[in-house]
C-alpha positions as a printed Julia matrix, in Angstrom:
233×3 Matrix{Float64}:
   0.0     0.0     0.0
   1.21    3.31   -0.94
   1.01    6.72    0.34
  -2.34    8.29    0.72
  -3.26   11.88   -1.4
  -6.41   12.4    -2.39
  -9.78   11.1    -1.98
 -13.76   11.39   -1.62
 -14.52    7.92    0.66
 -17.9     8.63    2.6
 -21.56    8.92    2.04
 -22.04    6.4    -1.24
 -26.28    5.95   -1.84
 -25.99    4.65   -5.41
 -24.24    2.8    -8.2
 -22.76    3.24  -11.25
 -23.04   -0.37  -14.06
 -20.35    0.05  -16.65
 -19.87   -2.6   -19.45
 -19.64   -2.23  -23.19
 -19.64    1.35  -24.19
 -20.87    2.81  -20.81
 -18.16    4.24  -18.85
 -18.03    5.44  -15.16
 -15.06    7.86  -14.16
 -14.3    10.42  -11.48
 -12.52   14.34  -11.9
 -10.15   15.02   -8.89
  -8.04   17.88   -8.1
  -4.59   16.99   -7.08
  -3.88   18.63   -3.82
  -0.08   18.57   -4.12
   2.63   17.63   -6.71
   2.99   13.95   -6.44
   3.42   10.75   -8.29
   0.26    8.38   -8.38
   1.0     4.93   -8.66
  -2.52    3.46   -7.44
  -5.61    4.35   -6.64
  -8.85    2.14   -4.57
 -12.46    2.38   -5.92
 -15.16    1.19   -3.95
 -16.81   -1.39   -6.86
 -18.02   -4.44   -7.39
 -19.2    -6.63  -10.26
 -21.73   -8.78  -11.32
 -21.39  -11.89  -13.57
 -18.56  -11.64  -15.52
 -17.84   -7.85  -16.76
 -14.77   -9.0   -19.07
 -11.44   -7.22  -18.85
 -11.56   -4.29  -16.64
  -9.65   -1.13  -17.69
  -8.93    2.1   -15.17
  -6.84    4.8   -16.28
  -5.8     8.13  -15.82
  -6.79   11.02  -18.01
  -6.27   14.76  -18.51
  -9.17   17.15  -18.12
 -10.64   19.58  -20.12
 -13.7    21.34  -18.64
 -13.8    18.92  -16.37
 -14.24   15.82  -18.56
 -12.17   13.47  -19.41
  -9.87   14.14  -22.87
  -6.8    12.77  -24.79
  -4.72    9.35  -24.2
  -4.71    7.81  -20.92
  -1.67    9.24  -18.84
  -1.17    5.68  -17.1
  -3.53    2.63  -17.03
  -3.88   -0.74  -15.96
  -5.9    -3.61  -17.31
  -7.04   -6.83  -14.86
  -9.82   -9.82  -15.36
 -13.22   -8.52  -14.31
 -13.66  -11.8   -12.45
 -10.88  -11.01  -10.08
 -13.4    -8.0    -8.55
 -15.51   -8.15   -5.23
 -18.56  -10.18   -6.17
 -21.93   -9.03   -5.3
 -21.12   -6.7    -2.88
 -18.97   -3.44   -2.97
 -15.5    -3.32   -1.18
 -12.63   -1.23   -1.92
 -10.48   -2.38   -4.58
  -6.34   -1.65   -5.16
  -5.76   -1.06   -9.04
  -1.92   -0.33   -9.45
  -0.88    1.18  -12.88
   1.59   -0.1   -15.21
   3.41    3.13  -14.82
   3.22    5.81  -12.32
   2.61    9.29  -13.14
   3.75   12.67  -11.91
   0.6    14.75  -10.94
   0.87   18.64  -10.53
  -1.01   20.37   -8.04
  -4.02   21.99   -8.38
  -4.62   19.87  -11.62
  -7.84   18.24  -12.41
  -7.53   14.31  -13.5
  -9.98   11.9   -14.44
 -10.17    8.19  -13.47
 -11.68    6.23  -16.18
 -12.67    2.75  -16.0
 -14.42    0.91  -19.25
 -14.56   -3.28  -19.74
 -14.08   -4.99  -22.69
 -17.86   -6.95  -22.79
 -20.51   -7.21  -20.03
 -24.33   -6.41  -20.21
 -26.34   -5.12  -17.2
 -26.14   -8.9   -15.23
 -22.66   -8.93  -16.22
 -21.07   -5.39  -15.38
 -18.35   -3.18  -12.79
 -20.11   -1.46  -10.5
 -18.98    1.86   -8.66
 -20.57    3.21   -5.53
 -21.33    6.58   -5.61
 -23.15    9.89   -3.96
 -26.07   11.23   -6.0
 -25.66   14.8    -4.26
 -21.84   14.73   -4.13
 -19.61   16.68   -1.5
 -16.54   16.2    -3.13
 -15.47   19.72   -3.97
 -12.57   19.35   -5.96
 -14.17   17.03   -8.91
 -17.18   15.09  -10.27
 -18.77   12.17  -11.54
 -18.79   11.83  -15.33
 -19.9     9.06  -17.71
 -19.95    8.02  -21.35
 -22.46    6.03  -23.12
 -20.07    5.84  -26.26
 -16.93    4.05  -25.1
 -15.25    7.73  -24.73
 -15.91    9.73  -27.18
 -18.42   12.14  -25.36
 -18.68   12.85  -21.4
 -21.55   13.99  -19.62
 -20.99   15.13  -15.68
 -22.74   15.05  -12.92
 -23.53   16.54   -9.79
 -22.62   13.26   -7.89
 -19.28   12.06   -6.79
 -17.98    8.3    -6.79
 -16.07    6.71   -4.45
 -12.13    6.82   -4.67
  -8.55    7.15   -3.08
  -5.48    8.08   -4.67
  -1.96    7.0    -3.58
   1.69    7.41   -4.05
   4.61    4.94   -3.96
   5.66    4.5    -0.05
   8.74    6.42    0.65
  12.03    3.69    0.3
  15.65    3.82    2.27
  18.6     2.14    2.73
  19.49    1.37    6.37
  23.16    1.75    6.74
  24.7     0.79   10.06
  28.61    1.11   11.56
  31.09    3.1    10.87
  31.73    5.19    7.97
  34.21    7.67    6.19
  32.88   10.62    4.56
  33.5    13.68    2.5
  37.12   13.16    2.29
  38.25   15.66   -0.3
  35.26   16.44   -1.42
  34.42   19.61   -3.16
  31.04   19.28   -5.7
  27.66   18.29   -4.54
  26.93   14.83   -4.0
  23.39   13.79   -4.65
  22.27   10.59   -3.13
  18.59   10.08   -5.07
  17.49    7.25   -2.23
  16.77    8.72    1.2
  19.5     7.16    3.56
  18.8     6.15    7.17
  21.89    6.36    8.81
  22.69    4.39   12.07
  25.7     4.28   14.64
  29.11    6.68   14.42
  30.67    8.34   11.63
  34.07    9.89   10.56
  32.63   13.01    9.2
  34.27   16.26    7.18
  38.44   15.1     6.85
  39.24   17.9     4.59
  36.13   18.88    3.92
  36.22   22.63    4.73
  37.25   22.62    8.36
  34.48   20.67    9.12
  30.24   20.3     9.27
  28.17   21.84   11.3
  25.07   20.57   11.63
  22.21   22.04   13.71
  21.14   19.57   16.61
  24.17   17.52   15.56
  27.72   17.28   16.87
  30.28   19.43   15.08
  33.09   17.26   13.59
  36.77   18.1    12.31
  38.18   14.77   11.95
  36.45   12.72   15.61
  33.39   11.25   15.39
  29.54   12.42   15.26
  26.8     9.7    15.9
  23.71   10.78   13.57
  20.71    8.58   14.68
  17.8     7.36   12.39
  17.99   10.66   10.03
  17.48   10.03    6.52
  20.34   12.29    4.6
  19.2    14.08    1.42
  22.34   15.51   -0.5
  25.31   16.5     0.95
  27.1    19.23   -0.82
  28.61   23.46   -0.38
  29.75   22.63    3.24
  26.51   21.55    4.25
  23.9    18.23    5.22
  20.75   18.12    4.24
  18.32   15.74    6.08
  14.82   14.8     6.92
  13.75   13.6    10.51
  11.59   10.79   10.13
């Protein structure tokens, strides 16, 4: 499971059956710059819907327009039967969202008929203020929207380190920036600055010319111009 962004997850009174050419999807604003890898509908199906497709679009007016940005295809079987429950769809490649951009999720299957279908739970009055429900009858070509919101949550990837523990040289010499693109958790004592500018100093943190510093469960950003940066967990 990833990191949590954005979502509308209360208050469902309805549903929405999508098979053949009628397609369900859902506008949301994204409420900071972030990568989406995933995101949870609350759905079901009935019978056997076919392949299930959810992607990601751009908006325009606040419908749905172009190529998908990032999809993901699964077998409709593979859905909560019956009865709604919320369901993980992870895309085949994530995509970078900017903030205060409307999106669309989109979901359309392959076959299906109203005893065979995807259902999504939604609120006829919606209270989702940052999007809408919108729906095609004609496999995408034209969107209608609505004053009703569907159920959904959007996530990022989790946050990934490398837990380093014992003793370490570093910065010997060094002069340029180094940039170290996975956060670092750093554990135990380190020999820190040797020639690096008469030393770091590092607010909260000892102040090293050649001993020893212990840095404790800090994840290290880029070190670089005589300084550390880092990130409390």
């Amino acid at each position: 499971m990833g990191v949590l962004q954005d979502s509308y997850t209360t208050g469902d009174d309805s549903r929405y059956q999508g098979y053949g050419n009628r397609w369900p999807g859902q506008t949301f604003t994204a409420s900071s710059s972030y990568t989406i890898e995933s995101v949870d509908l609350l759905c079901y199906r009935n019978g056997d819907p076919g392949t299930v497709t959810v992607s990601l679009y751009a908006t325009s007016s606040s419908l749905p327009t172009g190529s998908p940005l990032a999809t993901m295809t699964m077998t409709g079987t593979d859905l909560p039967l019956d009865a709604a429950d919320w369901h993980s769809f992870t895309f085949d490649a994530t995509y970078g969202l900017t903030n205060g951009t409307e999106y669309a999720i989109v979901v359309h299957c392959t076959g299906g008929d109203s005893s065979n279908d995807f259902n999504w739970r939604y609120k006829i009055t919606g209270a989702y203020a940052d999007g809408r429900f919108v729906y095609s009858t004609d496999g995408g070509s034209g969107w209608t929207g609505a004053a009703s919101d569907a159920l959904f949550k959007t996530y990022s990837p989790s946050a990934s380190y490398i837990e380093l523990t014992g003793s370490f040289g570093v910065a010997v010499g060094l002069d340029g920036i180094l940039a170290i693109s996975t956060a670092l958790e750093l554990t135990g004592s380190f020999n820190v600055a040797i020639g690096f500018s008469g030393g770091l100093t590092i607010s909260g943190f000892p102040t090293n010319s050649g001993g020893l510093g212990v840095v404790t469960k800090t994840r290290v950003i880029a070190i670089g111009n005589n300084a550390l940066y880092y990130e409390d967990k």
